[in-house]
N, C-alpha and C positions, 0 to 999 in steps of 0.2 A: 368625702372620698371621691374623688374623678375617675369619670366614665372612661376607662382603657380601651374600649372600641370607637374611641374619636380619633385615637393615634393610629388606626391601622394603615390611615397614606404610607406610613412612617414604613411598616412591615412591606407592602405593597414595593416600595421605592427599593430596598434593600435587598427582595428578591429579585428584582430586577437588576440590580446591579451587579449581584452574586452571579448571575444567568449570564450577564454578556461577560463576565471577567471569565467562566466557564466556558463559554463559546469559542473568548477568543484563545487557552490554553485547548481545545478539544477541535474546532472547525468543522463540525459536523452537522452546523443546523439546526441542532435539536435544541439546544439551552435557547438558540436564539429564539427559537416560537417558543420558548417557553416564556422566556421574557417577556416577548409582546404581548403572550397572552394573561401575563400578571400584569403589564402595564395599563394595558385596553382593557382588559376583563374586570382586574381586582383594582385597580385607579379609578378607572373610569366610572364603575358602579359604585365607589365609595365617593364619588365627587359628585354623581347622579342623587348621594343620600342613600343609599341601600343599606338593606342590613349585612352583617359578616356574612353569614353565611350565603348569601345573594353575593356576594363577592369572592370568594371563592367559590362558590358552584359555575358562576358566571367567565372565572379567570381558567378553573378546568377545563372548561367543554371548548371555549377557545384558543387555549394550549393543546390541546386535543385536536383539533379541526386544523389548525395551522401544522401540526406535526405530522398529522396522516391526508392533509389533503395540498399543503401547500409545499412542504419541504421537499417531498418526492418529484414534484416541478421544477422546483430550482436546483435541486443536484443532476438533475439529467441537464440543467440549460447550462449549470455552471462546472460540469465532467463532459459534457457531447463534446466532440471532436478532440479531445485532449490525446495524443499521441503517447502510449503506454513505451515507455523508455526504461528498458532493464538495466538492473543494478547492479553493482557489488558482485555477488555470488553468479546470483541469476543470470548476468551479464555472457557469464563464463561457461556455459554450455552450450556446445556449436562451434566453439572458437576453436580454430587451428593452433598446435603444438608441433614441437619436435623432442624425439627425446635426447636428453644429455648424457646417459651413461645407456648400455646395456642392461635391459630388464632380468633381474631376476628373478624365477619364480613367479613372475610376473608385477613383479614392482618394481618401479626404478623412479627416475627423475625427467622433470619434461619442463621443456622452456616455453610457455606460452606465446600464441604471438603479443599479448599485448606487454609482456618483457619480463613479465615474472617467473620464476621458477619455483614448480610444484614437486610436491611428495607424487609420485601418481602411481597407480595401480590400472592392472588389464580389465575391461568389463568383462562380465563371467562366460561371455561367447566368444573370448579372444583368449582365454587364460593362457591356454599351449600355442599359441602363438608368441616366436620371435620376435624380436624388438631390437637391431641394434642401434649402434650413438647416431644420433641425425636424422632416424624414421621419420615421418608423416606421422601425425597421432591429430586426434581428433578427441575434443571435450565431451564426455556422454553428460557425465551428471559429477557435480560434487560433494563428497564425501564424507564431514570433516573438514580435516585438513591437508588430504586428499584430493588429488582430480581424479574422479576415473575415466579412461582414456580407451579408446579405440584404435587399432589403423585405421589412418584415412585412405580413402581410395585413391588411387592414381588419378591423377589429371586427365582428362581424356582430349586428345592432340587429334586436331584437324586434319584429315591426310593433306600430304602436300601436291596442290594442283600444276607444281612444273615441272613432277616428276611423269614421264610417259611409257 
Protein backbone atom coordinates (compact mmCIF):
# COMPACT_ATOMS: atom_id res chain seq x y z
CA UNK A 1 0.00 0.00 0.00
CA UNK A 2 1.67 3.71 -0.86
CA UNK A 3 2.27 6.19 1.51
CA UNK A 4 -0.58 9.04 0.45
CA UNK A 5 1.49 11.78 2.22
CA UNK A 6 4.21 11.70 -0.57
CA UNK A 7 1.41 13.18 -2.88
CA UNK A 8 0.63 16.01 -0.75
CA UNK A 9 2.81 18.62 -3.59
CA UNK A 10 -0.34 17.30 -5.39
CA UNK A 11 -2.99 18.97 -2.54
CA UNK A 12 -0.41 21.89 -1.90
CA UNK A 13 -0.49 22.70 -6.06
CA UNK A 14 -4.39 22.59 -6.14
CA UNK A 15 -4.98 24.77 -3.33
CA UNK A 16 -3.08 27.07 -4.84
CA UNK A 17 -4.76 27.05 -7.92
CA UNK A 18 -8.17 26.98 -6.46
CA UNK A 19 -6.77 30.49 -4.53
CA UNK A 20 -5.77 32.47 -7.51
CA UNK A 21 -8.99 31.17 -9.82
CA UNK A 22 -10.85 32.77 -6.40
CA UNK A 23 -8.86 35.79 -6.31
CA UNK A 24 -9.07 36.57 -9.70
CA UNK A 25 -13.32 36.05 -9.59
CA UNK A 26 -13.26 38.11 -5.85
CA UNK A 27 -9.96 40.92 -6.28
CA UNK A 28 -9.75 41.31 -2.79
CA UNK A 29 -6.36 40.08 -1.88
CA UNK A 30 -7.19 37.59 0.32
CA UNK A 31 -7.31 34.19 -1.70
CA UNK A 32 -4.19 35.65 -3.09
CA UNK A 33 -1.98 35.44 0.30
CA UNK A 34 -3.74 32.57 0.76
CA UNK A 35 -2.24 31.00 -2.16
CA UNK A 36 1.17 32.04 -1.55
CA UNK A 37 0.93 31.04 1.71
CA UNK A 38 0.03 27.24 0.51
CA UNK A 39 2.56 27.63 -1.97
CA UNK A 40 5.78 28.95 0.19
CA UNK A 41 4.47 27.44 3.40
CA UNK A 42 2.77 23.87 2.40
CA UNK A 43 5.34 23.46 -0.98
CA UNK A 44 8.02 24.59 0.27
CA UNK A 45 8.08 22.66 3.70
CA UNK A 46 6.94 19.46 1.78
CA UNK A 47 10.09 19.95 -0.70
CA UNK A 48 12.13 20.83 2.49
CA UNK A 49 10.93 16.89 3.55
CA UNK A 50 8.55 17.93 6.46
CA UNK A 51 5.90 16.28 7.90
CA UNK A 52 1.99 17.07 7.00
CA UNK A 53 1.23 18.54 9.52
CA UNK A 54 4.71 20.96 9.46
CA UNK A 55 3.10 21.92 6.46
CA UNK A 56 0.16 23.03 7.04
CA UNK A 57 0.89 24.51 10.35
CA UNK A 58 3.68 26.30 8.41
CA UNK A 59 1.35 27.29 5.17
CA UNK A 60 -1.28 28.84 8.10
CA UNK A 61 0.74 31.15 9.89
CA UNK A 62 2.03 32.34 6.63
CA UNK A 63 -1.39 32.86 5.16
CA UNK A 64 -1.95 34.46 8.15
CA UNK A 65 1.00 36.90 8.27
CA UNK A 66 0.43 37.77 4.58
CA UNK A 67 -3.38 38.42 5.13
CA UNK A 68 -3.01 40.69 8.35
CA UNK A 69 0.33 42.15 7.65
CA UNK A 70 0.94 42.36 4.01
CA UNK A 71 -2.62 42.87 2.21
CA UNK A 72 -3.47 45.91 4.25
CA UNK A 73 -0.29 47.52 2.51
CA UNK A 74 -1.09 46.75 -0.75
CA UNK A 75 -4.81 47.80 -0.73
CA UNK A 76 -4.04 51.18 0.64
CA UNK A 77 -0.99 51.47 -2.33
CA UNK A 78 -3.13 49.90 -4.79
CA UNK A 79 -6.91 52.13 -3.73
CA UNK A 80 -4.61 55.57 -2.50
CA UNK A 81 -5.50 58.26 -4.75
CA UNK A 82 -8.22 56.56 -6.75
CA UNK A 83 -10.75 59.27 -7.32
CA UNK A 84 -14.35 57.84 -5.76
CA UNK A 85 -16.72 58.34 -9.06
CA UNK A 86 -20.52 58.02 -8.24
CA UNK A 87 -22.71 55.83 -9.97
CA UNK A 88 -26.08 54.96 -11.28
CA UNK A 89 -28.26 55.95 -8.39
CA UNK A 90 -25.87 57.52 -6.25
CA UNK A 91 -24.94 59.62 -9.28
CA UNK A 92 -28.37 61.36 -9.09
CA UNK A 93 -28.48 63.22 -5.94
CA UNK A 94 -27.57 66.84 -6.13
CA UNK A 95 -28.47 66.92 -9.75
CA UNK A 96 -30.67 69.69 -11.13
CA UNK A 97 -34.39 68.84 -12.48
CA UNK A 98 -37.24 70.66 -13.77
CA UNK A 99 -40.66 69.50 -13.36
CA UNK A 100 -42.83 68.35 -16.36
CA UNK A 101 -46.40 68.54 -15.13
CA UNK A 102 -47.84 70.40 -12.08
CA UNK A 103 -47.20 68.55 -8.67
CA UNK A 104 -50.02 67.04 -7.13
CA UNK A 105 -50.20 66.42 -3.67
CA UNK A 106 -46.93 66.69 -4.03
CA UNK A 107 -46.04 64.21 -6.63
CA UNK A 108 -45.57 64.79 -10.10
CA UNK A 109 -42.95 64.21 -12.98
CA UNK A 110 -39.39 65.88 -13.23
CA UNK A 111 -36.93 65.85 -16.22
CA UNK A 112 -33.53 65.45 -14.87
CA UNK A 113 -30.78 67.33 -16.18
CA UNK A 114 -28.96 64.30 -17.28
CA UNK A 115 -32.36 63.66 -19.77
CA UNK A 116 -34.21 61.33 -17.88
CA UNK A 117 -37.60 61.47 -16.77
CA UNK A 118 -38.66 60.57 -13.12
CA UNK A 119 -41.70 59.52 -11.14
CA UNK A 120 -40.82 62.41 -8.32
CA UNK A 121 -42.29 63.18 -5.14
CA UNK A 122 -41.68 66.60 -2.60
CA UNK A 123 -39.18 65.92 0.44
CA UNK A 124 -41.26 66.06 3.43
CA UNK A 125 -40.11 69.77 4.21
CA UNK A 126 -41.46 70.81 0.85
CA UNK A 127 -44.71 68.81 0.94
CA UNK A 128 -47.22 72.12 0.76
CA UNK A 129 -45.15 73.57 -1.30
CA UNK A 130 -46.16 74.43 -5.09
CA UNK A 131 -44.67 73.18 -8.02
CA UNK A 132 -45.55 74.22 -11.37
CA UNK A 133 -44.55 72.75 -15.11
CA UNK A 134 -40.88 74.13 -15.60
CA UNK A 135 -39.79 74.68 -11.69
CA UNK A 136 -36.30 74.41 -10.56
CA UNK A 137 -36.25 71.13 -8.44
CA UNK A 138 -33.33 69.81 -6.98
CA UNK A 139 -32.41 65.77 -6.35
CA UNK A 140 -32.53 65.13 -2.38
CA UNK A 141 -32.25 61.36 -2.31
CA UNK A 142 -33.88 58.39 -4.39
CA UNK A 143 -36.51 56.50 -3.59
CA UNK A 144 -37.19 53.54 -5.48
CA UNK A 145 -38.32 54.49 -8.49
CA UNK A 146 -38.74 57.64 -7.33
CA UNK A 147 -36.69 60.90 -7.17
CA UNK A 148 -37.31 62.77 -4.27
CA UNK A 149 -36.94 66.29 -5.13
CA UNK A 150 -36.63 69.72 -3.55
CA UNK A 151 -37.07 73.48 -4.89
CA UNK A 152 -34.04 74.54 -5.94
CA UNK A 153 -32.99 77.90 -5.01
CA UNK A 154 -32.85 80.69 -7.29
CA UNK A 155 -29.80 81.55 -8.86
CA UNK A 156 -28.15 84.25 -7.10
CA UNK A 157 -27.37 87.33 -9.92
CA UNK A 158 -24.51 89.53 -9.59
CA UNK A 159 -25.89 93.14 -9.31
CA UNK A 160 -25.09 95.01 -12.30
CA UNK A 161 -22.15 97.42 -11.98
CA UNK A 162 -23.42 99.87 -15.09
CA UNK A 163 -26.42 100.59 -13.42
CA UNK A 164 -25.75 104.04 -11.21
Amino acid sequence: MPDLFQYTWIVWIVITVACVVMELITLHLLFLMVAAGSLIGGLGTRLLGADWWVQVLSAAVLSGLLVFLIRPLLWRVLVKGRDVHLTNVDALSGMGARATVAFVDGAGFAKLANGETWTARLDDAHESVTVPPGARLSVVAIDGATAVVAPAPHPITAPDSTKG
